[in-house]
C-alpha positions in Angstrom: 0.0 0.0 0.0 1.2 3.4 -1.2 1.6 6.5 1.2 -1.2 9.1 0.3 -0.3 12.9 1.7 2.3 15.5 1.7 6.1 14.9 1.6 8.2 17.1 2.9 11.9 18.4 2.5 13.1 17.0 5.6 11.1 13.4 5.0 14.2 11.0 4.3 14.5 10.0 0.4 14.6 6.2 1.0 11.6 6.8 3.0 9.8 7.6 0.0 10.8 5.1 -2.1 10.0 1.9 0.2 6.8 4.1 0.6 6.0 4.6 -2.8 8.1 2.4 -5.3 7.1 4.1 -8.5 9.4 7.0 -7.2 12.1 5.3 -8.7 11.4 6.5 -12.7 11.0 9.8 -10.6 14.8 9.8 -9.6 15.7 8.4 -12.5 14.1 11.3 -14.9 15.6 13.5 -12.2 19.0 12.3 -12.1 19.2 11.1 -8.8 21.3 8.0 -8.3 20.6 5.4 -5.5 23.1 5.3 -2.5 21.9 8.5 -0.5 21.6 6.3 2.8 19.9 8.1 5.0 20.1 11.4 3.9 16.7 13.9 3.7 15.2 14.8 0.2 16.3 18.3 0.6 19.8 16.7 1.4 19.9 14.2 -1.6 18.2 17.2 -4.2 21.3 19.7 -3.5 23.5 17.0 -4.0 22.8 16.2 -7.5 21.2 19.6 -8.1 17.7 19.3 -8.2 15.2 21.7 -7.5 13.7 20.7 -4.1 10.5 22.4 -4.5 10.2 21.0 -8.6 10.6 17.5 -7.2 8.1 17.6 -4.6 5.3 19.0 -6.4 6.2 15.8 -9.0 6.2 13.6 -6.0 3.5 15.1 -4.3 0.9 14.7 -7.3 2.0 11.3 -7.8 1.6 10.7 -4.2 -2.1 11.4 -4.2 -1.7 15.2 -2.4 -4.8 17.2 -3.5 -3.1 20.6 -2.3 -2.5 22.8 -4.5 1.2 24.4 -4.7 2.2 28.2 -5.4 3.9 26.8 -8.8 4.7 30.6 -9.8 7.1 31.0 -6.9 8.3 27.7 -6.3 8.5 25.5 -9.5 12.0 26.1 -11.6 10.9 26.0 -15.0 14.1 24.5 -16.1 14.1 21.2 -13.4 10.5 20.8 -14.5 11.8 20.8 -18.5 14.6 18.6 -17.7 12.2 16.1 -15.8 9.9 15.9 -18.5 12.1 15.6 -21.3 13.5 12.9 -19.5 10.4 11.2 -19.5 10.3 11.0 -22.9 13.1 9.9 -23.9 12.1 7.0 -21.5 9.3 6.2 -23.3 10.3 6.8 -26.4 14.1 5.0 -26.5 13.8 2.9 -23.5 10.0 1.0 -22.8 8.4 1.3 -26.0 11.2 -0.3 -27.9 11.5 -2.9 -24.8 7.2 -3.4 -25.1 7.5 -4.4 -29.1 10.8 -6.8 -28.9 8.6 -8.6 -25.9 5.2 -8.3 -28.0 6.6 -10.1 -31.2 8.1 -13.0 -29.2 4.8 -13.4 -27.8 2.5 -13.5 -30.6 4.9 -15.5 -32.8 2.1 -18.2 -32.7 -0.6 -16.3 -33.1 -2.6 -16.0 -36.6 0.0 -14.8 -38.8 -2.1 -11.8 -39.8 -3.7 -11.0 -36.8 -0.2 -10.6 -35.5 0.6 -8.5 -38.6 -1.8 -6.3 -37.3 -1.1 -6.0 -33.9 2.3 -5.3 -34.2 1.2 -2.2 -37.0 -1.4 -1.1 -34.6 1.1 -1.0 -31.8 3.8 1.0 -34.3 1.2 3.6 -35.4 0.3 4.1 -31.4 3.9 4.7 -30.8 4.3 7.4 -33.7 1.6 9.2 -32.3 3.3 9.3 -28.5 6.2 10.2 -30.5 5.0 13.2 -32.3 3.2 14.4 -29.3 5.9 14.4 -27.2 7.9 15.8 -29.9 5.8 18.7 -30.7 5.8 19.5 -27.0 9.2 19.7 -26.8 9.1 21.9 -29.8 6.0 24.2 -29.1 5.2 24.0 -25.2 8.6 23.6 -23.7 10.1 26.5 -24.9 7.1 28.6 -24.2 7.0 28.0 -20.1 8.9 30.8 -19.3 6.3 33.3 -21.8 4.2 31.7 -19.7 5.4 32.4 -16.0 5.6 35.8 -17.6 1.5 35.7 -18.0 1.6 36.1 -21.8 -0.9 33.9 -22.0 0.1 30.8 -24.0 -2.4 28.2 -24.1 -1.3 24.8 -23.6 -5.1 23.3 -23.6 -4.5 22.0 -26.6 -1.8 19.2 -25.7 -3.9 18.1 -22.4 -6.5 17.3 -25.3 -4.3 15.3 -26.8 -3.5 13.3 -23.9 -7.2 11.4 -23.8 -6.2 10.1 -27.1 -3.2 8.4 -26.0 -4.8 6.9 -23.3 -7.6 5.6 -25.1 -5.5 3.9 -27.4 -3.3 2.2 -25.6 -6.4 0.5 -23.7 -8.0 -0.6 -26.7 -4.4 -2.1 -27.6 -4.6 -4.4 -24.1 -8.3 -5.2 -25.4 -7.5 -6.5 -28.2 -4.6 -8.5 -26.8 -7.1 -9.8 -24.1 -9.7 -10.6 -26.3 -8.4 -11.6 -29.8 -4.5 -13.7 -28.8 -4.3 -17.1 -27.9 -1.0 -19.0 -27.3 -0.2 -22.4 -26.9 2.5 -20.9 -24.2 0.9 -18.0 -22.2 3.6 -17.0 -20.1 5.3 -14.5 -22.8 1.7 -12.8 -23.6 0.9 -12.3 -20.1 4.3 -10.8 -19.2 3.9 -8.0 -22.1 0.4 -7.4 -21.6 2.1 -7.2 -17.8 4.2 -4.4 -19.0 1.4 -2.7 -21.2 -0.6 -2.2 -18.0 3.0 -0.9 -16.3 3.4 1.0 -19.3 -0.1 2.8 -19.3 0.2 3.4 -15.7 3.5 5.3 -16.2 1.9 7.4 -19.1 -1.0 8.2 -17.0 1.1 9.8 -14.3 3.3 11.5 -16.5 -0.1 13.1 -18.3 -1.2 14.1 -14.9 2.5 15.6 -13.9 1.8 17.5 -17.0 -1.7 18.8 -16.3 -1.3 19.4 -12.9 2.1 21.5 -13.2 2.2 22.7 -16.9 -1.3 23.7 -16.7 -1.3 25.8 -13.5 1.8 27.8 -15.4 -0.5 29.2 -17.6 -3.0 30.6 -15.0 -5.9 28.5 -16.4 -8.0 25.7 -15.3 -7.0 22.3 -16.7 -10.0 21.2 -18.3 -11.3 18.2 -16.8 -10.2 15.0 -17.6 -13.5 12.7 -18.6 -14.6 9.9 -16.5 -14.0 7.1 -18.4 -17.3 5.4 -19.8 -18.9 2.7 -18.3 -18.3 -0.6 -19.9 -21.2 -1.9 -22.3 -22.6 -5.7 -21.3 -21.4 -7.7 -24.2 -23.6 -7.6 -27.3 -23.4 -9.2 -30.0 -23.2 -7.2 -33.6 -25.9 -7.2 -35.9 -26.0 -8.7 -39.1 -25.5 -5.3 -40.8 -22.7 -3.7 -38.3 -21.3 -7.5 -39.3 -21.2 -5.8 -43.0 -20.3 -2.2 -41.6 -17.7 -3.8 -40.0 -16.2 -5.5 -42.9 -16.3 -2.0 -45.3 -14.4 -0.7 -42.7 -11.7 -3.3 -42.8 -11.5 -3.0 -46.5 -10.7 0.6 -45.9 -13.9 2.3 -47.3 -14.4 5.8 -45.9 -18.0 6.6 -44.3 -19.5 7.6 -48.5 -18.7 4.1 -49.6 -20.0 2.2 -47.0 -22.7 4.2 -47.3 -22.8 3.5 -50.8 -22.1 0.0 -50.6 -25.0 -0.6 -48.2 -27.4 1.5 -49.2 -27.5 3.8 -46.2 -27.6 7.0 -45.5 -23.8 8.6 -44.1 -25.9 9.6 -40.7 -26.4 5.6 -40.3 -23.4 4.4 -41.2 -21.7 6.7 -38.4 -24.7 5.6 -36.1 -23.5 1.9 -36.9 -20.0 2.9 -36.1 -20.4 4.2 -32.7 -22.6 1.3 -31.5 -19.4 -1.0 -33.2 -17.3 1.2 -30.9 -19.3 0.7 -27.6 -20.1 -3.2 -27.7 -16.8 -3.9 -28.7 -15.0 -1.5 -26.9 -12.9 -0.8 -29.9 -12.3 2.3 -31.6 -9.7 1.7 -34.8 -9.6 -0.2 -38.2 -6.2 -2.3 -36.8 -8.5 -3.2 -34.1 -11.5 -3.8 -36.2 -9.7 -6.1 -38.7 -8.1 -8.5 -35.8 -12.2 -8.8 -34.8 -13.2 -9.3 -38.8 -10.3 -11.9 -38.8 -10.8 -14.0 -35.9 -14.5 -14.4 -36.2 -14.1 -15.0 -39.9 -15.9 -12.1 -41.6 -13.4 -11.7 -44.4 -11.5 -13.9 -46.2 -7.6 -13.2 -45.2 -7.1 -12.0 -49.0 -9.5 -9.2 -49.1 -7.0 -7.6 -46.1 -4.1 -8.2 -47.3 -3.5 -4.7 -49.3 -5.6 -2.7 -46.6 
């Protein structure tokens, strides 16, 4: 069980990790080595020189602490860049790259195609956390200091972004849950392990982000949606069976309307009550479904 509440400068630093073990990718993204002994977080910050105050709002927020911090006077803008840029480069060179060497050993026996696919879905999910974190780096880094100096910048726009990365890398879990079977489960388990790890980790970093980034630009962070309630399992109709396989084929909302002879307005309707029973959202995801339960012949995918 984690420690909830407020840690202080004079707490000692391997308090808080035998408290709170997820600390470590903190110290890590901050530079901090192990080896401090018994030495207070103030203590161990100067030595390595870390902000103090920067790394206890991060550890604060991941703690659970619902205070809110004066981030204008105490957050250094430059411990806070340097912690998240680290964080990135994590994800990006280190635990993705780790995540898809594990996932193709583990869905060797799986369906040939099906394991195509997952692997493609799991590439285009990590270009998209890669060009988000790029363009932050780019755009909203270097615009922390305008806005410590109230010019207003608006960084809205990349917590926005953030509930699409989350949303697909639980649909990637679903699909592994629902649509791989191995002769040897050990493999699949352990990635799908480390894809829960993974979204954990991604999920604080995103609230590190809102929380700090968010309160430099004087605004509110808008937010972030409940997640929905799960649908009871339903089973498709016969004509989201055929919606299902346009969609696969790569036809755009106009041919399947076309194809079906339906109005666009239905077609969309059919695709959101696709989305909600299955609780999948993308054609990668939808074409593992179509193949597994046999609605199109492996040919008719192969170019798609």
């Amino acid at each position: 069980m984690y420690k909830t509440g407020n840690y202080t400068d004079t707490d000692r630093m391997c308090d808080l990790i035998t408290e709170n073990y997820p600390m470590l990718l903190v110290l890590s993204r901050f530079g901090i080595a192990l080896g401090f002994g018994d030495k207070n977080i103030r203590e161990v910050c100067r030595g390595n020189g870390v902000d103090t105050a920067t790394f206890l709002a991060v550890v604060n927020i991941l703690a659970g602490s619902k205070d809110d911090y004066n981030i204008k006077k105490t957050i250094s803008v430059e411990s806070l860049i340097r912690y998240l840029q680290h964080s990135h480069s994590y994800f990006l060179d280190y635990r993705l790259p780790a995540i898809r060497a594990k996932l193709i050993q583990a869905i060797k026996s799986v369906d040939k195609n099906v394991s195509a696919v997952i692997i493609r879905f799991f590439d285009e999910y990590t270009a998209d956390v890669s060009r988000h974190m790029r363009d932050e780096e780019k755009t909203l880094f270097p615009n922390l200091k305008k806005m410590l100096a109230g010019e207003g910048y608006n960084a809205s726009v990349f917590s926005r972004q953030h509930n699409h990365l989350e949303k697909n890398i639980a649909e990637l879990k679903n699909i592994i849950i629902k649509y791989c079977n191995t002769p040897s489960s050990n493999d699949l388990n352990s990635v799908l392990f480390d894809i829960f790890l993974f979204e954990q980790d991604l999920a604080s970093h995103i609230l590190v982000e809102d929380r700090l980034i968010l309160s430099l630009t004087r605004k509110t962070a808008p937010p972030h949606p409940a997640p929905k309630p799960k649908h009871a399992h339903e089973q498709l109709t016969q004509r989201e069976k055929e919606v299902v396989v346009c969609v696969v084929k790569g036809m755009t909302n106009k041919q399947i309307a076309d194809e079906l002879f339906l109005s666009p307005h239905t077609v969309l309707t059919h695709r959101k009550n696709i989305a909600a029973k299955l609780q999948i959202h993308s054609p990668a995801g939808l074409t593992i479904y179509a193949i597994v339960n046999k609605l199109v012949e492996l040919e008719e995918i192969k170019a798609v």
